[in-house]
Every structure is written in structure tokens, then in C-alpha cells.
N, CA, C and O atoms as CSV, one atom per row, in Angstrom:
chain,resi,resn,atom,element,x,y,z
A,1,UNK,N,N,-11.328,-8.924,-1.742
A,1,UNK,CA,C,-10.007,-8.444,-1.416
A,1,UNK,C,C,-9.276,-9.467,-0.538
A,1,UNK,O,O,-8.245,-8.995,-0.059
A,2,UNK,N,N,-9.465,-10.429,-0.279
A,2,UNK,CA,C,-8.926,-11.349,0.524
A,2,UNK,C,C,-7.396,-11.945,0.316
A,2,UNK,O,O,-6.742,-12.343,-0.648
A,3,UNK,N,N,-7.261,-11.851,1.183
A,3,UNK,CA,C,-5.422,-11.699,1.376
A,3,UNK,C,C,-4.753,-10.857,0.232
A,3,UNK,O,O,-3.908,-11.432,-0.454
A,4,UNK,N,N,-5.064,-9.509,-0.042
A,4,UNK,CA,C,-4.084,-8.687,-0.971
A,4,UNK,C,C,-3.796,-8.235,0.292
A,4,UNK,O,O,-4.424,-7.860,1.282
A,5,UNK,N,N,-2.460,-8.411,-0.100
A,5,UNK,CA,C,-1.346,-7.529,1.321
A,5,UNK,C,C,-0.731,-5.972,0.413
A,5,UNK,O,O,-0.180,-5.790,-0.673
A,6,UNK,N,N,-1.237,-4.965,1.675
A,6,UNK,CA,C,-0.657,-3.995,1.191
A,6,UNK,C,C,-0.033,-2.869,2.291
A,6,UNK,O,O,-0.647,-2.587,3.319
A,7,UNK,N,N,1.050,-2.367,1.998
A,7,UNK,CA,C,1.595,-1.476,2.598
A,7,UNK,C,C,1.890,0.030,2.108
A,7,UNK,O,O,2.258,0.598,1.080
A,8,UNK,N,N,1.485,0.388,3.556
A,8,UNK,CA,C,1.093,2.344,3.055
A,8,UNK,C,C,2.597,3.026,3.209
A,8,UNK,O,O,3.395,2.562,4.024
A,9,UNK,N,N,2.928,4.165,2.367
A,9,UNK,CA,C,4.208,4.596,2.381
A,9,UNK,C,C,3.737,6.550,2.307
A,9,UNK,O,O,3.161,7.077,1.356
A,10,UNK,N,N,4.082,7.087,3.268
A,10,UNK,CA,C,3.978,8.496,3.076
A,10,UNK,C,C,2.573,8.843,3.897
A,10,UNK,O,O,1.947,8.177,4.721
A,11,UNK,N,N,2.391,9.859,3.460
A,11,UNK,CA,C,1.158,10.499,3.692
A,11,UNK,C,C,-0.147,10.508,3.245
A,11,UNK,O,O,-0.151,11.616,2.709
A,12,UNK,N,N,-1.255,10.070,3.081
A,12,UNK,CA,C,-2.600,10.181,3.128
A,12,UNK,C,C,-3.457,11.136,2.581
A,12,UNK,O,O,-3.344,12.055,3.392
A,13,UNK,N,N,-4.290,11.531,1.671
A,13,UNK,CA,C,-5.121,12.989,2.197
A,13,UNK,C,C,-6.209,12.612,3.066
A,13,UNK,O,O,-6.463,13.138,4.150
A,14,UNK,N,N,-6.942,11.499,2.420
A,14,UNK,CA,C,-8.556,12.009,2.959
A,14,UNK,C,C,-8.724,11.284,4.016
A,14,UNK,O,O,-9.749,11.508,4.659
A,15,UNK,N,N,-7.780,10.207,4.511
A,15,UNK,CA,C,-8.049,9.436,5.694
A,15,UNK,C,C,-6.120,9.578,6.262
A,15,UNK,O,O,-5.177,9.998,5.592
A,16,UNK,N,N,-6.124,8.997,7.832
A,16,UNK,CA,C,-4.822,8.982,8.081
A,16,UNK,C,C,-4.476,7.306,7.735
A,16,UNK,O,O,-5.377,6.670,7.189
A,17,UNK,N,N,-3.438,6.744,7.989
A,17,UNK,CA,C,-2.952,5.370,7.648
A,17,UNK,C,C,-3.458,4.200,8.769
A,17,UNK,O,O,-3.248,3.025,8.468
A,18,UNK,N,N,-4.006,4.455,9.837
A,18,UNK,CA,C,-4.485,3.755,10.418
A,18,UNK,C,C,-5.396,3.449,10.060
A,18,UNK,O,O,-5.600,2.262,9.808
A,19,UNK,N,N,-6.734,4.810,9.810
A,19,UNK,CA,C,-7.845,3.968,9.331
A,19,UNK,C,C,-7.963,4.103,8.017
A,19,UNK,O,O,-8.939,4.470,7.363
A,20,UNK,N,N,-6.561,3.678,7.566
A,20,UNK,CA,C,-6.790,3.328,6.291
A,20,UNK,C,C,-6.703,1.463,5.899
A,20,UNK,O,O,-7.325,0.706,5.154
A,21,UNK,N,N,-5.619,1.335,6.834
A,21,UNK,CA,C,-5.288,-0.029,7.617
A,21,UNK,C,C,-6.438,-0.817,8.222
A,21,UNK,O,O,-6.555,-2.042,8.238
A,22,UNK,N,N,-7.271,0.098,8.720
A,22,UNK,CA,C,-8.647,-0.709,8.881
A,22,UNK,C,C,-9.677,-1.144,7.931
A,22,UNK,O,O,-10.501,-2.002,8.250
A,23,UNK,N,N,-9.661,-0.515,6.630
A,23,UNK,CA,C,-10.475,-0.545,5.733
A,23,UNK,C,C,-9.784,-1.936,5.288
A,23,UNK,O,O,-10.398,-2.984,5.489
A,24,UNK,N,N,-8.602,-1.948,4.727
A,24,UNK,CA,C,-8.318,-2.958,4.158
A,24,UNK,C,C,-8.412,-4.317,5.093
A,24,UNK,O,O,-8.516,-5.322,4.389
A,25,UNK,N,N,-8.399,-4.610,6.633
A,25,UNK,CA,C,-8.535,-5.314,7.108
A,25,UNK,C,C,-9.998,-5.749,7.502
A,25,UNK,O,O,-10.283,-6.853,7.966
A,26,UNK,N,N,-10.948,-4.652,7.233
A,26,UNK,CA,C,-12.324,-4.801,7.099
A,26,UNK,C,C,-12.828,-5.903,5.700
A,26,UNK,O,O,-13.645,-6.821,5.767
A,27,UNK,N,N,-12.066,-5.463,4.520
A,27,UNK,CA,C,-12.302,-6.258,3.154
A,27,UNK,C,C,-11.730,-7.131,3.076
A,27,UNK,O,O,-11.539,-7.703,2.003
A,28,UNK,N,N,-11.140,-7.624,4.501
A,28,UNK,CA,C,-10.137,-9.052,4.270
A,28,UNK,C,C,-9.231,-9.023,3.806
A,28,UNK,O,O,-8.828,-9.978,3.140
A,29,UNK,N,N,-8.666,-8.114,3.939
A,29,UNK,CA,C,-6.639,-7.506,2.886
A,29,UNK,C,C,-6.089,-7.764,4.504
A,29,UNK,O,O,-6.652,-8.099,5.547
A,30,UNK,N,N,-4.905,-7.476,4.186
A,30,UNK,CA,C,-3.771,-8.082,4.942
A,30,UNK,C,C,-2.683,-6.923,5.394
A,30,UNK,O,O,-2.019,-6.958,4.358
A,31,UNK,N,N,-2.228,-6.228,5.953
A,31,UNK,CA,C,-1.182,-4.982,6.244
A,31,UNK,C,C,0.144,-5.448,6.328
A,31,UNK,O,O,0.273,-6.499,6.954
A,32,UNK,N,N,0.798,-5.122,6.027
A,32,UNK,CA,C,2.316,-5.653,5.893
A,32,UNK,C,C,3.098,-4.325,5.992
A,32,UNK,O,O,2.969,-3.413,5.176
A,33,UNK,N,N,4.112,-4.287,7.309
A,33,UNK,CA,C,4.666,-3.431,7.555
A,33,UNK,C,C,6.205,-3.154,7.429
A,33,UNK,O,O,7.004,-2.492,8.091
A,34,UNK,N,N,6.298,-4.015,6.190
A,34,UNK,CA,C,8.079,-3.751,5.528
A,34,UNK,C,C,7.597,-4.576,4.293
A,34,UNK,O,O,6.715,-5.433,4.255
A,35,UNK,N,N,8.490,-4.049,3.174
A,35,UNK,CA,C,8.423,-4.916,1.743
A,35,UNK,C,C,9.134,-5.806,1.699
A,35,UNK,O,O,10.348,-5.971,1.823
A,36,UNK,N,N,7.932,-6.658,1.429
A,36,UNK,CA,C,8.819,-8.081,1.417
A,36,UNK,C,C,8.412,-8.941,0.095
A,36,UNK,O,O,7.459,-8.322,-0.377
A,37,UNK,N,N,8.642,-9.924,-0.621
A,37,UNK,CA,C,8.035,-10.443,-1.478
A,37,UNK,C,C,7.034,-10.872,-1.993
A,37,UNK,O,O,6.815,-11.340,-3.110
A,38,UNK,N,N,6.062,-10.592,-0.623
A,38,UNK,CA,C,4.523,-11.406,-0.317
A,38,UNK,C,C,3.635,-10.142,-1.095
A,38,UNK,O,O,2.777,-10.283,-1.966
A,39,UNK,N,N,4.108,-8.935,-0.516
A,39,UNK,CA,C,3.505,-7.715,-0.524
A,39,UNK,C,C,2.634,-7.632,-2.114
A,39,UNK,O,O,3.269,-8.205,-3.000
A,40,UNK,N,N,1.614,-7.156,-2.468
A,40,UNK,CA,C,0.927,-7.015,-3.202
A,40,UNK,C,C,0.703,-5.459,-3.795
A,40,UNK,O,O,0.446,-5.306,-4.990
A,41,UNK,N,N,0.794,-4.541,-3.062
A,41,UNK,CA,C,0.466,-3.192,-3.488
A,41,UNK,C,C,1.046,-2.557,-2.274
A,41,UNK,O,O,0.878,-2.948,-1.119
A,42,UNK,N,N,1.870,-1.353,-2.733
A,42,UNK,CA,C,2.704,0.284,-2.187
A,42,UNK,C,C,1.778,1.158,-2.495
A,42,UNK,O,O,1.609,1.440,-3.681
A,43,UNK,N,N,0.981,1.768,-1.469
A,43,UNK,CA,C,0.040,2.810,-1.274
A,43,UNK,C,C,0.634,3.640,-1.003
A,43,UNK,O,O,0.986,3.832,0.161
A,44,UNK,N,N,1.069,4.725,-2.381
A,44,UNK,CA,C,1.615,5.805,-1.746
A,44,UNK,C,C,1.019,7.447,-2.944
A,44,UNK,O,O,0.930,7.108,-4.124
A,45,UNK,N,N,0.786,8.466,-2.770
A,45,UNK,CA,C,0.704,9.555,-2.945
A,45,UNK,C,C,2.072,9.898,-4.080
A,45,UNK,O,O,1.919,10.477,-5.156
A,46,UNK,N,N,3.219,9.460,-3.617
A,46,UNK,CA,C,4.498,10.206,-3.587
A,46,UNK,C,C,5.043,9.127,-4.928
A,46,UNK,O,O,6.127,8.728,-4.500
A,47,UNK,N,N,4.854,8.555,-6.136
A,47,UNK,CA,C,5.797,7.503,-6.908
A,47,UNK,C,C,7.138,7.661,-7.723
A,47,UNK,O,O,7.756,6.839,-8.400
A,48,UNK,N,N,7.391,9.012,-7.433
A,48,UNK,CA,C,8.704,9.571,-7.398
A,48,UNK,C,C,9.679,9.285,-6.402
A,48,UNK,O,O,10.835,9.620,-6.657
A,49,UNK,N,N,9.386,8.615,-5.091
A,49,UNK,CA,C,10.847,8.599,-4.658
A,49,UNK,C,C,11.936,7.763,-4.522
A,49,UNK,O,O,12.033,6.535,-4.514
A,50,UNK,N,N,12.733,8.654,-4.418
A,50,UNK,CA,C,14.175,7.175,-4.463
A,50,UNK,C,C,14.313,6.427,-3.305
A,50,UNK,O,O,15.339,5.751,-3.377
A,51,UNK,N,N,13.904,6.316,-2.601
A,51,UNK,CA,C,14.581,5.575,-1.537
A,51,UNK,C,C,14.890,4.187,-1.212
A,51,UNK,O,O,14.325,3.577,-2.119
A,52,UNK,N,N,15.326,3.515,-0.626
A,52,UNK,CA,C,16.088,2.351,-0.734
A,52,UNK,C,C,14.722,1.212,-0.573
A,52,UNK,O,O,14.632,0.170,-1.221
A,53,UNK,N,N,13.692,1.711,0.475
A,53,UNK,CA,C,12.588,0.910,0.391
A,53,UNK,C,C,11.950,0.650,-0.946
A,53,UNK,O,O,11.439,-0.430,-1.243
A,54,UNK,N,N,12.024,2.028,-1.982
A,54,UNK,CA,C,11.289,1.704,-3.005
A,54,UNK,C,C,11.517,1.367,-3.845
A,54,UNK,O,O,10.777,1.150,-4.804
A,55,UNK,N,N,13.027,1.166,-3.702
A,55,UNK,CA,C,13.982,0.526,-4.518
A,55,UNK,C,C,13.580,-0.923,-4.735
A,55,UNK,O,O,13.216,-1.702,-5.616
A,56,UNK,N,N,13.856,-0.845,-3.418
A,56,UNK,CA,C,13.692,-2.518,-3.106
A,56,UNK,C,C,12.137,-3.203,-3.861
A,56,UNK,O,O,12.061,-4.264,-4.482
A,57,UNK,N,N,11.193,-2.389,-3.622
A,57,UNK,CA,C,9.792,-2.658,-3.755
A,57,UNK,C,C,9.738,-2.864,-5.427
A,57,UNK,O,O,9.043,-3.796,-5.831
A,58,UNK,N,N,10.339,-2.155,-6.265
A,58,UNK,CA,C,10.482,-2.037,-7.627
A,58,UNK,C,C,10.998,-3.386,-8.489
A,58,UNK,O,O,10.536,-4.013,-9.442
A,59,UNK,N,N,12.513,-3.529,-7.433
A,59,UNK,CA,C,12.976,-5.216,-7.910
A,59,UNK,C,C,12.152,-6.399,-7.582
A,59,UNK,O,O,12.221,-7.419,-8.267
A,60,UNK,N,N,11.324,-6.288,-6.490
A,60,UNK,CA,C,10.862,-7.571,-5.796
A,60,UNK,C,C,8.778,-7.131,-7.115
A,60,UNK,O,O,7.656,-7.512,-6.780
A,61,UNK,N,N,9.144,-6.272,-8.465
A,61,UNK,CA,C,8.195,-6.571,-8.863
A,61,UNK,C,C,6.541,-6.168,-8.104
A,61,UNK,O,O,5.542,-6.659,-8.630
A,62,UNK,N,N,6.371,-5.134,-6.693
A,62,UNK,CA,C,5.533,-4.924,-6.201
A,62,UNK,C,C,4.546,-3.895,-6.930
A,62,UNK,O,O,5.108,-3.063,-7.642
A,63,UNK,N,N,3.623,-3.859,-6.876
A,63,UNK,CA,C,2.529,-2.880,-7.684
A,63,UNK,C,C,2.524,-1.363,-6.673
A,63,UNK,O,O,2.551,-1.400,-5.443
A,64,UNK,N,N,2.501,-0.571,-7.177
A,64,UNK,CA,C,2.756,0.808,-6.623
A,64,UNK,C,C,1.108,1.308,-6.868
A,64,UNK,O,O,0.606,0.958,-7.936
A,65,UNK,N,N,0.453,1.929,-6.128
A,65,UNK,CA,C,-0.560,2.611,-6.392
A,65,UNK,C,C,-1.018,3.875,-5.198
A,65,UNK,O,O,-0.835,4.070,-3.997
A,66,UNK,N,N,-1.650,4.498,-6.234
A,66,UNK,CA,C,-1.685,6.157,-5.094
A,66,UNK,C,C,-2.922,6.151,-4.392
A,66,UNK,O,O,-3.619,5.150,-4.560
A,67,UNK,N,N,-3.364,7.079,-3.615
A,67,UNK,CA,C,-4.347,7.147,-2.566
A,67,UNK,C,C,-5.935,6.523,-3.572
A,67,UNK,O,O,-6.692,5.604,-3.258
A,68,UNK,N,N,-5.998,7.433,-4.802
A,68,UNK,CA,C,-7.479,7.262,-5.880
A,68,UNK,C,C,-7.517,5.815,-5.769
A,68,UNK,O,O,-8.482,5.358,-5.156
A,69,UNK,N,N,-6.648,4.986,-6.247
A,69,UNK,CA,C,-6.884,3.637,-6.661
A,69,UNK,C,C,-7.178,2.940,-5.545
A,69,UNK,O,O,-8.217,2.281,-5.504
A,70,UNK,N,N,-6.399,2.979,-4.594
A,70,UNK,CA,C,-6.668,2.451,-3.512
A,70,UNK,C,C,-8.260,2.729,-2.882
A,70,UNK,O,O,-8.713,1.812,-2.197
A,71,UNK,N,N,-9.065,3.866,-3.069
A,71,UNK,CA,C,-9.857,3.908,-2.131
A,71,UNK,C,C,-11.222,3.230,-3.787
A,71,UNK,O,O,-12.338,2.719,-3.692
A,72,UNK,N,N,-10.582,3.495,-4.757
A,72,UNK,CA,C,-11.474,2.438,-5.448
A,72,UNK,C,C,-11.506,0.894,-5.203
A,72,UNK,O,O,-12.484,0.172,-5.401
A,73,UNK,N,N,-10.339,0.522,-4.763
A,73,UNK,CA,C,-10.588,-1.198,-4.663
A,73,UNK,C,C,-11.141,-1.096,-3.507
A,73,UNK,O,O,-12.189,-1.706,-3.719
A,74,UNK,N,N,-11.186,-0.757,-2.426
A,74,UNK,CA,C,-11.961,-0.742,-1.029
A,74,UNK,C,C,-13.463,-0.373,-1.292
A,74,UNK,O,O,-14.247,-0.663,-0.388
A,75,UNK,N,N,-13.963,0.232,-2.422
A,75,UNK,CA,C,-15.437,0.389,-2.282
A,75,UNK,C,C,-16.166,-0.870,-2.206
A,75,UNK,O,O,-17.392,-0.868,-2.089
């Protein structure tokens, strides 16, 4: 997992976003706390919403993925 930068959006179930933030910095991933072009993956639950962040995240081409996937690449 080394340098995939990813940023969490929303809510969580099975862990909160901190130590979710730790896992990925445990596997050598990277946290990025606004979307920016670097960003690699949107960890979010929610891939319905409109908002201007995810707007943004959509044009700049970022990979969207929900809580399941995410806690598969961390195994």
C-alpha cells in the first residue's frame, strides 16, 4: 500500500475515521485531508452525494470506494 493517498468522507461503521487513518498509515498509505489531485481513493459509505467536494473528486478522476473495499485492501 505504499503511498496510496486516501481520504475518508462521512461516517464509518465498524471502526471510527481515526483509527481508520491509522490502519492506512500502518500499511504505508498516506491521509490526505482535502481532494486534491494526488488523492488516490474517497472512502466513503455514502456514493450518492452531491456535494461540491465530490464534485470536485469526480472531475479530478479520483476512485470512490465504500467502507467493504477499503477494509479489504488493508488486510
Amino acid at each position: 500500500m505504499t503511498l496510496i493517498k486516501f481520504y475518508f468522507s462521512g461516517n464509518l461503521e465498524t471502526m471510527n475515521k481515526e483509527e481508520a487513518k491509522l490502519k492506512v498509515i500502518e500499511k504505508g498509505g498516506v491521509i490526505r485531508d482535502a481532494i486534491s489531485n494526488d488523492l488516490w481513493y474517497l472512502v466513503t459509505n455514502n456514493l450518492d452525494v452531491k456535494s461540491k467536494k465530490f464534485k470536485k473528486a469526480r472531475d479530478l478522476g479520483i476512485t470512490f470506494i465504500d467502507e467493504l473495499e477499503f477494509l479489504k485492501m488493508i488486510e
